[in-house]
N, C-alpha and C positions, 0 to 999 in steps of 0.2 A: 860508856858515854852515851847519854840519851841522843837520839836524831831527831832534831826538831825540822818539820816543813812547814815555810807561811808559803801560804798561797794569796797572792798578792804581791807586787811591790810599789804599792803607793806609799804616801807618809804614814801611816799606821804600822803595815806591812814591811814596811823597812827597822822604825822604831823597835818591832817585834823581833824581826833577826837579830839587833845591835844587844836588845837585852834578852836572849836567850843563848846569845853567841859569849858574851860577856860572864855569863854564869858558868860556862864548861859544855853548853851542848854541843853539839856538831845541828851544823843546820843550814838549810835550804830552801832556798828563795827562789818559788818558781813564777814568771811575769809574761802574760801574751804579747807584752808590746817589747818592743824593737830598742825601750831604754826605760829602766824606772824612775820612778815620779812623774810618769809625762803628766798628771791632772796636776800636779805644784808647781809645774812651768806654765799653769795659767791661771795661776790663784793671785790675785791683788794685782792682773794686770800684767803680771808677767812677773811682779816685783815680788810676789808673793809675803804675806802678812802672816806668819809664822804660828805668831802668837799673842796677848794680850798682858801685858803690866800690872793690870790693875789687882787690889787685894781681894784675898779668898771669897770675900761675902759680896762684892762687883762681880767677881766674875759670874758664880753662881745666880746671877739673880740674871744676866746672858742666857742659861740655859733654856730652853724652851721644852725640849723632851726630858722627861727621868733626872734629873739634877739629882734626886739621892744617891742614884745607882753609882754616880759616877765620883761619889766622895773616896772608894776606897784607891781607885785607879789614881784618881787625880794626889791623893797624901802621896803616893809611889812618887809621881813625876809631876810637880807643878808646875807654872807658868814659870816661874822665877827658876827653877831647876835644870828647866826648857829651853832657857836661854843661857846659864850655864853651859850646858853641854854642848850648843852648838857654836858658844865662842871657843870653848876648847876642841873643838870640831875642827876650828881653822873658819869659822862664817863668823863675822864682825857683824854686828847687831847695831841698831838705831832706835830711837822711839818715836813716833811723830805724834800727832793733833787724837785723842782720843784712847791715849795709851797703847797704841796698838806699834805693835813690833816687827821691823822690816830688816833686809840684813841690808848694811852700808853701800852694799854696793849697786843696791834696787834691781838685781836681778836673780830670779827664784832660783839660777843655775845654782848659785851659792850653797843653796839650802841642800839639795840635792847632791851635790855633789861631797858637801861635808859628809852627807849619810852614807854616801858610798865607798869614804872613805873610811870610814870610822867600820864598816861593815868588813872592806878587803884586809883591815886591820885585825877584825876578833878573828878571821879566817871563815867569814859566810860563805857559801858555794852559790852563786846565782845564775840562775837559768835562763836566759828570754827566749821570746817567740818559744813559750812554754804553756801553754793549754791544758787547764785538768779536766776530766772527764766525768772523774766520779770520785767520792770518800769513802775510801775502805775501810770496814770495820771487823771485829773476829769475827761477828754471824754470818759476812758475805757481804754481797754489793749491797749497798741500799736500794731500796724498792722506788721504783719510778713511777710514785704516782703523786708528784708535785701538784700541787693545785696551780690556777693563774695567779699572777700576780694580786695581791690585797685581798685573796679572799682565803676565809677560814673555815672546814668544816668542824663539825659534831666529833666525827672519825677524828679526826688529828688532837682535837681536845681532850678526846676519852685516851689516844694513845700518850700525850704528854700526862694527864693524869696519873696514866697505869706508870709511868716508866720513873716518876720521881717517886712513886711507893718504893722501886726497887732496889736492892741494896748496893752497895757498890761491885760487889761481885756477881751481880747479877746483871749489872748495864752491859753494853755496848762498848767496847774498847776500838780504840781507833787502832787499825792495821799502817795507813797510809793511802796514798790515792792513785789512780787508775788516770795518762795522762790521754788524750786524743789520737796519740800516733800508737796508744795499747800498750806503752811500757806500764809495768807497775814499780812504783817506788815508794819501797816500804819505809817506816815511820813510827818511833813512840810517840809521838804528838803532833798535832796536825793546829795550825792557826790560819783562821779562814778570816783574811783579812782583804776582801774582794772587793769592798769601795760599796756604794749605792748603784741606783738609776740612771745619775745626772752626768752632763757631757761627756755621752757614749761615744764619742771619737777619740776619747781618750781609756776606751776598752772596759767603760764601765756598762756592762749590760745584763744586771743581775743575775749571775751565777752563783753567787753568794746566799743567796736567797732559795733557790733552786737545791742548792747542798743542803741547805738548812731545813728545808722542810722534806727533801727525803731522808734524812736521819732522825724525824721527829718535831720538828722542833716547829714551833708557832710563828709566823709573821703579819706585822702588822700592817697595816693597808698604807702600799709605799704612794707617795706623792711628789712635787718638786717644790722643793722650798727654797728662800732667798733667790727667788725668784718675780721678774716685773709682773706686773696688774695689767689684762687689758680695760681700757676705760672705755664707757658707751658713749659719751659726748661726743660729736666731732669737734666742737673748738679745743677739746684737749689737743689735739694732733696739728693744730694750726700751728701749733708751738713746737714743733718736733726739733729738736735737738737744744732745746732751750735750758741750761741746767742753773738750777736754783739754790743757792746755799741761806743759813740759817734762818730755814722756815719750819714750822710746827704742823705734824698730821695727827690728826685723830681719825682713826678707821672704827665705824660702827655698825651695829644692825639695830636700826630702831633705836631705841634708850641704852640697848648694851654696849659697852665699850671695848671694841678688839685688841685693840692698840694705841698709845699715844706715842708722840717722841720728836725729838728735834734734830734736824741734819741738813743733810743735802737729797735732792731731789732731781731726775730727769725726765720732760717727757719726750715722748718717743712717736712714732709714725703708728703706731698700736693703744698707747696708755701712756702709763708712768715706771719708769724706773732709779736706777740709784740708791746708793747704802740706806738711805730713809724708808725707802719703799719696800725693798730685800728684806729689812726685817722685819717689815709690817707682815709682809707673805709669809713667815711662818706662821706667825699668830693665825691671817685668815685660813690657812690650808687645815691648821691644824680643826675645826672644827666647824668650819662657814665655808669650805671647797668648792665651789661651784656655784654658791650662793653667790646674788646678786647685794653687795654692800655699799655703804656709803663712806668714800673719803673725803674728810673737810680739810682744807687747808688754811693756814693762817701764814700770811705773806707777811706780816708785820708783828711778829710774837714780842716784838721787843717792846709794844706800844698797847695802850688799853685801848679801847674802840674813844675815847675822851679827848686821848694825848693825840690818836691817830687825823679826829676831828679837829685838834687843835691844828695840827701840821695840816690837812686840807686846809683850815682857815687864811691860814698864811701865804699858802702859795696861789691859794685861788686871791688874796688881797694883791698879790707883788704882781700877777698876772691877768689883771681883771678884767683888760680889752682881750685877751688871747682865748679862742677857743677850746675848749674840752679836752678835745681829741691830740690839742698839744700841752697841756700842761701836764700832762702824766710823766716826764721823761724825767725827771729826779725820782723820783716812785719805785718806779716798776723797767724791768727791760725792755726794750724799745719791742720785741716781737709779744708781750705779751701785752701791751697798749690799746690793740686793736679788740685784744680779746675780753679786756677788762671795761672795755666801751660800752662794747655790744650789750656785755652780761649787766652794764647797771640800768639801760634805758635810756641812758639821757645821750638827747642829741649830737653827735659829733661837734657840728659846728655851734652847738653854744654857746654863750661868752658868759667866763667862769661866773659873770656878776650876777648872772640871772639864774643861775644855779640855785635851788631852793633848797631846805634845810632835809626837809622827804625828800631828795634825790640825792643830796650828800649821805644820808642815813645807809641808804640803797648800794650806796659805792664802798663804804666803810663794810659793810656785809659782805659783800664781794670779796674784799683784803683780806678781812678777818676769819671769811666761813665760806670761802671758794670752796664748791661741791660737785664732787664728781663721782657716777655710779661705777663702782668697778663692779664687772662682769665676771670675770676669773680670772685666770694665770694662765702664762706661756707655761709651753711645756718641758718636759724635760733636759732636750738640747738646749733651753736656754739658764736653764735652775744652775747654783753653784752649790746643792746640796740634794740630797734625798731625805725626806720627812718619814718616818715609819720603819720598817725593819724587822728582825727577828727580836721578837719577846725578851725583854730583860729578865724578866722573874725568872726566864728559862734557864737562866746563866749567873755564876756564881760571882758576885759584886767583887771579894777580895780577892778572885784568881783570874777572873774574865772564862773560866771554864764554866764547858756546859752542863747542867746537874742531867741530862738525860744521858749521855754518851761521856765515858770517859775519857779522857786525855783529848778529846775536841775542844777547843779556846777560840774565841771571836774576841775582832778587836777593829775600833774604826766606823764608819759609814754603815756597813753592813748591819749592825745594830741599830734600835729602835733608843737614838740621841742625837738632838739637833741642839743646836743657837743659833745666834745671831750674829752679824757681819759684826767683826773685829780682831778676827783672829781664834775666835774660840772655839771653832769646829776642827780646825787646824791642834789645838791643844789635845781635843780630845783625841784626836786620833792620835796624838804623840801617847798621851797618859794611857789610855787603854792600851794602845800595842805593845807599850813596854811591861804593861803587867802581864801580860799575857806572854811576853816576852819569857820572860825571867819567870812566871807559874810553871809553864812548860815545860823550861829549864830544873823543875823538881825545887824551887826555891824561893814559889813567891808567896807562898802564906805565911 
């Protein structure tokens, strides 16, 4: 009977034991925190968003990082699969506004707990306030000469080169891992399913990343994604706690276009945040990081700049002795009235009748193409994902194994795959963990 160890027990790292345990391996789940899944007891809120409904060619078009990599993981365990399993779990599922998928009872305890059960079921062995040190391989300890974070040399290039020349009997075979307090526990396969960067209170503080590149392997420049924008404006922040639903962003540089989409919005004592905003952050991290861009907002997407003029006409006729600075209140929300004042020019106390055609144009622009400079992004304590990770190419699509070291499997966050808020980063780590699962298990090709 092979012995499989994940390291990790987040929702990847769990998925991982369920389908390796499910195949016949013996296997072991080793976790530094005090209970697993603690990041799923603050995903969607507490209520946690599982997963997403929608069909194969939606979901895919969510993904932001490597979407091919992940066709072969995702055919294993899909959305619809996913939620399967966790009704026969004993976790009764819902679907709300967006396809996205919550369990009934709006608390992630559910999720969590299903998996824990379904784990004490195949006969997992789990570990906490369990810390690993190091991955053992047959040549010995791996060499401890990790680089920092995001960065790659020449040296580690030329060694992933030389190591996929080599033949299978020539790599690297996983022993098992070395834990903090210096026991060794040894291991046919080993799943390094250790989460990203992002909310390190919940014992995410790339170690995953650190094993990965002492065994060889390439990473790509981690960042925090689905995560808020700070904005340079101050009248953005006049507004702070003011949250906006179905309005339209387009995030730019110049003529290019980062992002569009339509949602909900917040802004905040810093910028902008909200599922609208979250997924606009992938896009900009992913290649505009630090860059200074432009978000436009359109307050009134349901309306052409025409229709929008026709509705001023009206309300400035029904209200023609009343000043400016009060007829906005069918419009707009009464805290962002003052801001949308300021920003057209025109007089407070104007009386709507002397209002000219050039200063309604002026106001419509405002609605339509409110523009604010985002600066960059909060950082990782506040991100609900990590952007970048260990090289896919490095790792084999239909097993989640690594082509440089045998019987090493990653699955999860740890890897270089992201999306967007709706539940689909949550998929992946179900879909990867269980291939990796069950490859480990000697039975996933």
């Amino acid at each position: 009977m092979k012995h499989v160890i994940v390291v990790g027990g987040g929702a990847a790292g769990m998925m991982a034991a369920v389908g390796a345990a499910g195949e016949g391996a013996r296997v072991t789940l080793l976790e530094q925190n005090e209970k697993t899944g603690k990041k799923i007891f603050i995903t969607g809120k507490g209520r946690c968003n599982l997963t997403n409904a929608c069909e194969k060619d939606a979901f895919f078009e969510h993904v932001v990082s490597n979407g091919k990599f992940l066709y072969s993981a995702f055919s294993k365990l899909d959305n619809f699969s996913t939620m399967s399993f966790f009704e026969k779990a004993g976790c009764r599922l819902k679907k709300e506004r967006g396809e996205r998928i919550f369990p009934s009872s709006d608390h992630a305890y559910d999720v969590t707990d299903a998996l824990n059960r379904r784990m004490e079921k195949e006969g997992v062995r789990i570990c906490l306030h369990t810390c690993v040190a190091e991955i053992l391989t047959k040549t010995g300890m791996a060499k401890d000469d990790a680089a920092p974070f995001g960065e790659e040399t020449a040296q580690k290039t030329h060694q992933k080169e030389k190591s996929e020349e080599k033949t299978e009997n020539e790599k690297e075979r996983i022993m098992g891992v070395r834990l903090t307090d210096g026991r060794i526990l040894r291991g046919d396969a080993v799943i390094l399913a250790t989460g990203g960067k992002s909310y390190e209170s919940t014992g995410s503080s790339g170690d995953g990343y650190r094993f990965a590149r002492q065994m060889g392997h390439s990473v790509k420049d981690i960042k925090p994604a689905l995560v808020p924008f700070t904005v340079q404006e101050s009248w953005c922040m006049q507004m702070q706690g003011l949250s906006l639903k179905n309005v339209a962003v387009l995030l730019k540089s110049g003529k290019k276009r980062i992002f569009e989409g339509f949602g909900e919005m917040l802004f905040t004592h810093f910028g902008v945040s909200g599922p609208l905003i979250l997924s606009a952050s992938s896009y900009y991290v992913k290649k505009y990081f630090g860059m200074p861009v432009e978000l436009c907002l359109d307050l009134k997407p349901a309306l052409s700049r025409e229709q929008l003029d026709g509705r001023l006409l009206r309300d400035f006729e029904e209200n023609k002795n009343r000043q400016f600075k009060n007829v906005l209140e069918g419009l707009l929300p009464a805290k962002m009235i003052p801001v949308i004042v300021e920003l057209s020019g025109i007089t407070p106390e104007k009386r709507v009748n002397e209002i000219t055609r050039q200063e309604r144009n002026i106001l419509i622009e405002c609605l339509k193409n409110l523009t604010m400079t985002v600066t960059g992004t909060r950082g990782f304590e506040e991100a609900i994902i990590t952007q970048g990770g260990v090289y896919v190419k490095e790792i084999n699509p239909s097993t989640m194994e690594s082509k440089l070291v045998k019987d090493l499997y990653f699955a999860g966050e740890v890897l270089d795959l992201d999306a967007m808020t709706g539940g689909f980063n949550l998929q992946i780590a179900w879909s990867t963990g269980y291939l990796a699962g069950i490859s480990a298990a000697g039975s996933g090709s």
